[in-house]
N, C-alpha and C positions, 0 to 999 in steps of 0.2 A: 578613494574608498578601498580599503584591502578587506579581503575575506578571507575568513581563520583557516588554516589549514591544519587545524587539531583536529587528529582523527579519534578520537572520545568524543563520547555520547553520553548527557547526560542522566540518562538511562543507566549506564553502566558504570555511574560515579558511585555506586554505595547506598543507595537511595533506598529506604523500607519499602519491599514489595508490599502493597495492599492486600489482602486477603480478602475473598471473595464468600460470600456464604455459597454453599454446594447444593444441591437438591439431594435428594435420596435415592435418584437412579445416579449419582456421580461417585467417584472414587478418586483418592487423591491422585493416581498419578494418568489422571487424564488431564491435568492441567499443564503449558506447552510452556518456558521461560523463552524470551526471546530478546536476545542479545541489541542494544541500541540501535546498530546496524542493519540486523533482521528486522526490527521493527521498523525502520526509515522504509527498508524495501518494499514490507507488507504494505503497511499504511498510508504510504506516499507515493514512492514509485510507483510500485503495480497498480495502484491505481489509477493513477496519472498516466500508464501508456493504456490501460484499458480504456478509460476514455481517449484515447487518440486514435489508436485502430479504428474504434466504435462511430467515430466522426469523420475521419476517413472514408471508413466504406460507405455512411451516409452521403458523403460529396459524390464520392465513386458513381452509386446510385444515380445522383440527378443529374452527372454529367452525362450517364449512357440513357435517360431518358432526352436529354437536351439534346444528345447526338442520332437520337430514333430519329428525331422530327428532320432532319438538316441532311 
């Protein structure tokens, strides 16, 4: 099994941005475009090591109460 090594992102094939309706305290250019890549990072990545720290220091946790007792 090979995995692609195409660095394009769908994302950044040409694809019509959706357009979002705005409320009335917004303004067009508070809205952020973000490149295929930046959005892997945002949406996957960063979230994927924030939950890993977050379950780490949970382990961390039980291991120094499992180490009070001993």
């Amino acid at each position: 099994m090979e995995l692609s090594v195409s660095k394009q992102y769908t994302k950044d094939m040409g694809k019509r941005q959706p357009k979002r309706k705005k409320n009335y305290d917004e303004t067009p250019d508070e809205e952020m475009r973000l490149t295929g890549s930046d959005t892997f990072k945002v949406n996957t990545f960063l979230v994927f090591i924030d939950r890993l720290v977050s379950e780490l220091e949970i382990r961390q946790e039980a291991y120094n109460r499992f180490n009070e007792k001993f």
